[in-house]
C-alpha positions as CSV (number, residue, x, y, z in Angstrom):
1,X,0.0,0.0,0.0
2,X,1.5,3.5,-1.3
3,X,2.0,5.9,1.6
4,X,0.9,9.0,-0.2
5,X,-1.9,10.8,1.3
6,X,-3.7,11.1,-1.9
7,X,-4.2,7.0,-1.8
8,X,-2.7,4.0,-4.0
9,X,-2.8,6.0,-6.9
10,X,-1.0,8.7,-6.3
11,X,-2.3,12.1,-6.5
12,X,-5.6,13.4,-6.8
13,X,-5.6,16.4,-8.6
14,X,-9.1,18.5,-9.0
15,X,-8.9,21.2,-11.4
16,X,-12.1,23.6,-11.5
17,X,-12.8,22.5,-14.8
18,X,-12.7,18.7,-13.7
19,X,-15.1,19.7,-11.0
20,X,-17.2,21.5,-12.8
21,X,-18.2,18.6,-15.4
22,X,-18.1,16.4,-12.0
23,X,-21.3,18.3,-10.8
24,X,-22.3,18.8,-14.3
25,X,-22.8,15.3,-15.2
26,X,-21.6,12.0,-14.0
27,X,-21.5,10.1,-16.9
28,X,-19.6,13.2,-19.3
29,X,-17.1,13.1,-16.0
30,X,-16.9,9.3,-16.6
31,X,-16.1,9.4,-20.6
32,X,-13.7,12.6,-20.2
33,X,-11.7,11.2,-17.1
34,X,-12.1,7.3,-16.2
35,X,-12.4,6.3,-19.7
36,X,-10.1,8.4,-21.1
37,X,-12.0,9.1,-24.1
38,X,-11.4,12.8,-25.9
39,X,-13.9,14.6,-27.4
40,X,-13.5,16.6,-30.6
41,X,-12.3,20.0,-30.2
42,X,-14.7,22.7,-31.4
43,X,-13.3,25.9,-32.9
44,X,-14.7,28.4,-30.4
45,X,-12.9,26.3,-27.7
46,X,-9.4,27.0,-29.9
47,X,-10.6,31.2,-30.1
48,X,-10.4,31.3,-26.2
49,X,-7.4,29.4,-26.0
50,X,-5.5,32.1,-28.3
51,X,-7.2,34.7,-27.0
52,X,-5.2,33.6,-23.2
53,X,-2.4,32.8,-24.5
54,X,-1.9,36.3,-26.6
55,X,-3.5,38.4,-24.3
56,X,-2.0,36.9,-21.1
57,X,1.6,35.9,-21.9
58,X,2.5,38.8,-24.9
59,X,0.0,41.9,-23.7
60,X,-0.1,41.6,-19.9
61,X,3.3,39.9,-19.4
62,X,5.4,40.7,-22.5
63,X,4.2,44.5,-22.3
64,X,3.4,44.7,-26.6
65,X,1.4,47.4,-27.0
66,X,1.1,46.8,-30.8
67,X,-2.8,46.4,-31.1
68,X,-2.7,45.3,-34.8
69,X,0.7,43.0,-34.1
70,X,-1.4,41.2,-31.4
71,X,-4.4,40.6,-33.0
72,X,-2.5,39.1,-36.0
73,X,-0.6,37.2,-33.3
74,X,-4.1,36.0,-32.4
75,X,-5.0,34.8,-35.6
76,X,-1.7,33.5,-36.3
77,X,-2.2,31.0,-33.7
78,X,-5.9,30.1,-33.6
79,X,-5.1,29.3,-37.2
80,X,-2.0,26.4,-35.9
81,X,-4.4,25.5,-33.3
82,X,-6.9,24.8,-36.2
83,X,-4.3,23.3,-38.9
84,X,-3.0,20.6,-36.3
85,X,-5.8,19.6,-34.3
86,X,-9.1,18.0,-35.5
87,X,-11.6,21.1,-35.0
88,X,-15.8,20.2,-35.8
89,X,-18.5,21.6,-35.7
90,X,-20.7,21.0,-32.8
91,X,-24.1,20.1,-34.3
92,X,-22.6,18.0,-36.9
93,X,-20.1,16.9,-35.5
94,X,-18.1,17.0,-39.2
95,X,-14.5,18.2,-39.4
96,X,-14.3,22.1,-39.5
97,X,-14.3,23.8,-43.7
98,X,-11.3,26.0,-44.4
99,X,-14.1,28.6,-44.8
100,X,-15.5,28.0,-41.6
101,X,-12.1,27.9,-39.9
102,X,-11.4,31.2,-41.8
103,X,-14.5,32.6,-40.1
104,X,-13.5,31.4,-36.7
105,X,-10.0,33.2,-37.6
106,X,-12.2,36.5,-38.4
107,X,-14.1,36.3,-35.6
108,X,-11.5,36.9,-33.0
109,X,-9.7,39.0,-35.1
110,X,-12.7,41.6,-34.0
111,X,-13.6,40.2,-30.5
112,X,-9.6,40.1,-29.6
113,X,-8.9,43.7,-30.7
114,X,-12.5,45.0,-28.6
115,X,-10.5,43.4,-25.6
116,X,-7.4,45.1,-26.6
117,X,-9.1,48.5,-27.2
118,X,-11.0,48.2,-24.2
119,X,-8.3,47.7,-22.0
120,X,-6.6,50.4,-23.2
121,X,-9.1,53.3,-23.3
122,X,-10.7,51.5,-20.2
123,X,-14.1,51.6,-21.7
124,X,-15.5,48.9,-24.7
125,X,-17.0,50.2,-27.8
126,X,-20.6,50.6,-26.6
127,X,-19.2,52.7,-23.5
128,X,-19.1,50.3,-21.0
129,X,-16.2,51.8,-18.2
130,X,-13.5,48.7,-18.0
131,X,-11.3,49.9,-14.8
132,X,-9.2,46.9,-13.0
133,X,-6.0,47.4,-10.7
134,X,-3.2,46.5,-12.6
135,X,-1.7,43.2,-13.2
136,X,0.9,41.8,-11.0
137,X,1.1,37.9,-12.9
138,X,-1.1,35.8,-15.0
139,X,-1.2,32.1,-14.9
140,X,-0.2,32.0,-11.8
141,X,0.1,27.9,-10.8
142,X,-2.1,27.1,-7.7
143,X,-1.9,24.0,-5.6
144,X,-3.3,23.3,-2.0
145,X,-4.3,20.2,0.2
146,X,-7.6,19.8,1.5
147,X,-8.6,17.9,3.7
148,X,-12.4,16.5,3.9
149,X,-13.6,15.4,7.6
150,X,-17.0,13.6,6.3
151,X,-14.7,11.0,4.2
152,X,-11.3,11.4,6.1
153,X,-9.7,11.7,2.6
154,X,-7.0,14.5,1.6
155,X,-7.2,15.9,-1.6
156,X,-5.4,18.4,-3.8
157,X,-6.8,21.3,-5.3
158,X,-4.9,22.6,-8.5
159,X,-5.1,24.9,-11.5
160,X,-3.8,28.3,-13.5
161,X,-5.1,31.6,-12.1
162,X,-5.1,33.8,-15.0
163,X,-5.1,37.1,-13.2
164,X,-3.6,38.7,-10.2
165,X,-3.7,41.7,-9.5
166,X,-1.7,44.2,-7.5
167,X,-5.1,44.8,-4.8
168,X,-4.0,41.4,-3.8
169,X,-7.6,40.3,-6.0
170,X,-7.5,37.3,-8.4
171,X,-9.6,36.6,-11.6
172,X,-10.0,34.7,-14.6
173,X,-10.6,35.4,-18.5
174,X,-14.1,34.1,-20.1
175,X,-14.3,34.5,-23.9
176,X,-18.6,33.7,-23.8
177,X,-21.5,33.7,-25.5
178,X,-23.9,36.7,-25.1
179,X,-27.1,34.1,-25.9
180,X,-29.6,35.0,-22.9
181,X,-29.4,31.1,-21.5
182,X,-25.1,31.4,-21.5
183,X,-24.6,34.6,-20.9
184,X,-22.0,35.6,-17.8
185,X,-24.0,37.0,-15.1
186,X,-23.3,37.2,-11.2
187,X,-26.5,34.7,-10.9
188,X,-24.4,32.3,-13.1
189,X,-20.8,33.1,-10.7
190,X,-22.1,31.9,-7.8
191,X,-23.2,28.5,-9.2
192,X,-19.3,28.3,-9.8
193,X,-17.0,26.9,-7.7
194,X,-13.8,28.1,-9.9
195,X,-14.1,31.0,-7.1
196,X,-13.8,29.6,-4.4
197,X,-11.2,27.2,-5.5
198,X,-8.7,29.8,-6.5
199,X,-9.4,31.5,-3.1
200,X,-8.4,27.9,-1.4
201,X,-5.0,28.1,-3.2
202,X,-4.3,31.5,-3.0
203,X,-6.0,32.6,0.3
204,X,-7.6,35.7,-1.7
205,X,-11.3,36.3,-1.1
206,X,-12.1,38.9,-3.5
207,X,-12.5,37.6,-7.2
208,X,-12.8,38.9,-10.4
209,X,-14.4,37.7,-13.8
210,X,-12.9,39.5,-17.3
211,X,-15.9,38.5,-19.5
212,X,-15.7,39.5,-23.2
213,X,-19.1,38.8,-24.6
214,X,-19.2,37.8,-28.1
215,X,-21.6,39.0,-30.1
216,X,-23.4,38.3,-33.9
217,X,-26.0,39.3,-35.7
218,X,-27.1,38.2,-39.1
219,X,-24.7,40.3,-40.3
220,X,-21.8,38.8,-38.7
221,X,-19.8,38.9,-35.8
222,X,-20.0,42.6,-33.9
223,X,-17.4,44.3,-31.5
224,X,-18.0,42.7,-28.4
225,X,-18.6,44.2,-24.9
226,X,-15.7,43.9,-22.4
227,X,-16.8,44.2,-18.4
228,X,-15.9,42.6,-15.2
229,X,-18.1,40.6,-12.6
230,X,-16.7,41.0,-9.2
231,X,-17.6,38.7,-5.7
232,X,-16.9,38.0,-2.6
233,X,-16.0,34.3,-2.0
234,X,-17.6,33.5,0.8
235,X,-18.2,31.1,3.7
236,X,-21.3,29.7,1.7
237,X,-19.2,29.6,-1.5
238,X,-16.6,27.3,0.6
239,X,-19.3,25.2,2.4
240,X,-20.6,24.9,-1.0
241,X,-16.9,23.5,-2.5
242,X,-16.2,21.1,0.3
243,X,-19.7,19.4,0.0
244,X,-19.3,18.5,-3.7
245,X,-15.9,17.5,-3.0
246,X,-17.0,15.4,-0.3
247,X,-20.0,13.6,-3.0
248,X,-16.7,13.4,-5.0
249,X,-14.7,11.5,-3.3
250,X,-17.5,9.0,-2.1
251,X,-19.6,8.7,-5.5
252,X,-16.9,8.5,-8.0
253,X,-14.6,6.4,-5.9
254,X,-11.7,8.5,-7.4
255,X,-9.2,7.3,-4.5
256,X,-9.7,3.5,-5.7
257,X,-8.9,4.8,-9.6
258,X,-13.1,5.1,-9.7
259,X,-13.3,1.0,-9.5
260,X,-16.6,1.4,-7.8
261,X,-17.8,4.7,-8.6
262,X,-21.4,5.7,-9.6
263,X,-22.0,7.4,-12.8
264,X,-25.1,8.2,-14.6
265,X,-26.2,10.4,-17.1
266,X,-27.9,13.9,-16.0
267,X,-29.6,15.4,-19.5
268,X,-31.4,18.6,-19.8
269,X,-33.8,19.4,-21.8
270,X,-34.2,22.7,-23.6
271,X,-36.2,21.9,-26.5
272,X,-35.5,22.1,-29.7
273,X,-35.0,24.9,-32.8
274,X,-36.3,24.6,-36.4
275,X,-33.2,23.6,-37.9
276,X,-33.3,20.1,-35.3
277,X,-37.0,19.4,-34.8
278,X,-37.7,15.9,-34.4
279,X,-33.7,14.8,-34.2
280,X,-34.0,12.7,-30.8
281,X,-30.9,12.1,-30.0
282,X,-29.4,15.8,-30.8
283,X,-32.0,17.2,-28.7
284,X,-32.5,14.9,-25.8
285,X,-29.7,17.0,-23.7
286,X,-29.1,20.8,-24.3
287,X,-26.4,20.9,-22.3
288,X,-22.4,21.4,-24.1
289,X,-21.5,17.7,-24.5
290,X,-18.5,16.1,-26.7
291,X,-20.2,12.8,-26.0
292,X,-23.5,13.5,-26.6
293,X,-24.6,10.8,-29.9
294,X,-22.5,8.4,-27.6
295,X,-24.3,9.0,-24.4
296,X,-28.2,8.5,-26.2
297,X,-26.8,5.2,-27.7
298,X,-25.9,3.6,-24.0
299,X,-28.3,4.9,-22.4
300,X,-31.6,6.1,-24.0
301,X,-32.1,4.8,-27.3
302,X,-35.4,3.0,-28.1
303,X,-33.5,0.3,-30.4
304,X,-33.3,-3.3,-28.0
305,X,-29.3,-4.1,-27.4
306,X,-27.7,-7.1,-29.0
């Protein structure tokens, strides 16, 4: 028997993001993270990882004040990202078009240089005042023990803090929809636990979102708004974190490598549009899911298994 404190297999490492498709739904949590199987990677996921890395590492760190050079560094690398991984689209789930990466490239072309612009004037296009203490470090690596009374188990609480700023505040960058049911709102968060998390790690209460909303019309994609959501972390928001850590560690059975953990499928229902009516197994769960067509097949197709 290994002596670590994190059981026989080593560390346990929770991420926010792990967490968050934990609570989210069982059975995503079980494809992504006991089976092992990866999803395809959809091209909006590829404009907010260039988006970081530009604006983090070469405005905010690397001090280029260039706003054209960094929104052609932008596109420069959402277009590797695109070239060298396997991009689809998310209803089809078919590999991405050179037009339609082209459009993805376009896209933050505009919503990259509204961050750019906005942090700069400190206001967005549509006069929204963007003011923020400066910034001290980005990506700042987190990493604490916790320890959970209920089940006697330690875990470790880890991820990248994308902001921190010289108030002795921490924060994170959200490249999000402006649709009414995704949109970034206080409401949506205190449903998070990304908060709280950081504030375990860092021992920083005060938290700050950096949301830059994209937004379309018919027309195309329009400059998008730049604004910040600020919270306290509370005792709640903790009491919160260390309950579904707790379900955790007992459901999934994470400290036996999940050998008898629980995992079921949690879908939501939101309907469906014109372009999917009567597709059953597209719109039997609403919520973002990689493993969606695979999901209906186990568990809620009508057709009698072998």
């Amino acid at each position: 028997m290994s002596d670590s404190p994190y059981g026989p297999w080593g560390n346990m490492d929770i991420s926010p993001s792990k967490l968050k498709i934990w609570a989210d739904c069982t059975q995503k949590f079980k494809y992504r993270y006991v089976d092992k199987i990866r999803g395809p990677t959809g091209g909006a996921a590829l404009q907010g990882s260039s988006l970081h890395e530009v604006f983090l590492e070469e405005f905010l760190v690397g001090g280029i004040d260039d706003t054209d050079a960094l929104v052609e560094m932008m596109a420069m690398d959402l277009q590797h990202r695109l070239d060298t991984q396997d991009p689809r689209d998310y209803k089809t789930g078919l590999p991405l078009t050179e037009g339609e990466k082209a459009e993805f490239i376009m896209q933050l072309r505009i919503w990259g240089k509204s961050l750019l612009e906005a942090m700069k004037n400190g206001e967005d296009k549509y006069g929204n005042s963007l003011k923020m203490p400066n910034v001290t470090e980005t990506e700042l690596e987190g990493c604490v023990e916790v320890y959970l009374p209920k089940t006697g188990a330690t875990v470790r609480l880890r991820g990248y803090i994308d902001l921190v700023f010289e108030d002795g505040t921490i924060g994170d960058l959200k490249l999000a929809s402006d649709y009414w049911l995704a949109v970034w709102t206080l409401a949506k968060t205190l449903s998070e636990h990304q908060p709280a998390m950081y504030a375990k790690m860092t021992g920083f209460n005060q938290f700050r979102y950096l949301i830059v909303d994209k937004k379309k019309n018919r027309s195309g994609p329009q400059e998008a708004s730049v604004r910040t959501i600020d919270l306290k972390v509370t005792d709640k928001m903790h009491e919160n974190l260390m309950k579904t850590l707790e379900e955790f560690v007992m459901v999934s059975d994470v400290l036996n490598g999940y050998e008898n953990g629980i995992f079921h499928p949690n879908p939501e229902y939101n309907g469906q549009s014109k372009a999917n009516a009567g597709m059953t197994k597209v719109n039997f769960c609403g919520k973002l899911c990689d493993y969606k067509e695979m999901c209906f097949d186990e568990n809620f197709s009508q057709e009698d298994s072998e």
